[in-house]
C-alpha positions as CSV (number, residue, x, y, z in Angstrom):
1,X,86.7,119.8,91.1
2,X,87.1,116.6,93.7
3,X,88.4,113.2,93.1
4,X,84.8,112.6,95.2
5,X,82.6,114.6,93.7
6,X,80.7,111.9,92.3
7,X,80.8,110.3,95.8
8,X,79.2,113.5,97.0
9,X,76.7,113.9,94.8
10,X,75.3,110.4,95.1
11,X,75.5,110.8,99.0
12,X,73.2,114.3,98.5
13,X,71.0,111.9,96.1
14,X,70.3,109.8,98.1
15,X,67.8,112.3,100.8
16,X,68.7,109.7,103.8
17,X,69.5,110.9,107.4
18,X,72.4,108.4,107.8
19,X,74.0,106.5,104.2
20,X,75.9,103.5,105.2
21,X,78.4,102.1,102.3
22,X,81.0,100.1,101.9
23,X,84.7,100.8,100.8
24,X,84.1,98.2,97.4
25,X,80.3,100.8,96.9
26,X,82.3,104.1,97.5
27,X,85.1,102.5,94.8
28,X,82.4,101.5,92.1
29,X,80.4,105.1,92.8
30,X,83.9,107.6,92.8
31,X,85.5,105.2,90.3
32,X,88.6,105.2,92.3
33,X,89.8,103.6,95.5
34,X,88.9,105.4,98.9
35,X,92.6,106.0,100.1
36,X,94.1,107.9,103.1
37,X,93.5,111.3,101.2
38,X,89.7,110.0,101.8
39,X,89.8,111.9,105.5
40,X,91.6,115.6,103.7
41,X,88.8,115.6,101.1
42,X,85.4,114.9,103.4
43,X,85.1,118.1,104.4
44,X,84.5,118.9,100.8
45,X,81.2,116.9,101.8
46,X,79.8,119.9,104.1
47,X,79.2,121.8,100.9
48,X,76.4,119.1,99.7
49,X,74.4,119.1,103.5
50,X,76.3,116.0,104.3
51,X,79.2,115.2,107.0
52,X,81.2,112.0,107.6
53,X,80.4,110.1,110.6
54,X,82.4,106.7,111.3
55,X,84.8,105.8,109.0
56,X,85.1,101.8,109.9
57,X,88.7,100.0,109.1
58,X,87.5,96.9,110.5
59,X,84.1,97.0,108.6
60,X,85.3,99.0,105.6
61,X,82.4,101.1,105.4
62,X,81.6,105.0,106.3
63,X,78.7,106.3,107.3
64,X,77.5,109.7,106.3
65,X,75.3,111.5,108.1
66,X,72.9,114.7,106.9
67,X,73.9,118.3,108.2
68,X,70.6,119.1,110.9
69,X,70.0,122.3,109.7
70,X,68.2,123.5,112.8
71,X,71.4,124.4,114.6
């Protein structure tokens, strides 16, 4: 089980294409910090039809974008 699970799952709640949210939202939703570990654990988030997009240090959000299943 993930540190991010619960991250995951909201993600794969949501249904959206593209999920922009902030460093503070991904903190309140995984109940822990996103940290540098962050970029070894997204590829759990292939596993729930979902990818990482941009990860923004400037912005502090990530954007998540949904797996097109058509390929």
């Amino acid at each position: 089980m993930s540190k991010y699970n619960a991250l995951w799952e909201y993600v794969q709640k949501s249904g959206s294409q593209s999920l922009r949210l902030t460093f503070e939202e991904i903190q309140k939703i995984a109940e822990i910090p996103i940290d540098h570990s962050f970029l070894k654990y997204k590829k759990e988030l292939t596993e729930y039809g979902y990818q990482v997009g941009k990860i923004s240090m400037k912005e502090q959000t990530v954007i998540f974008n949904k797996i097109d299943e058509g390929l």
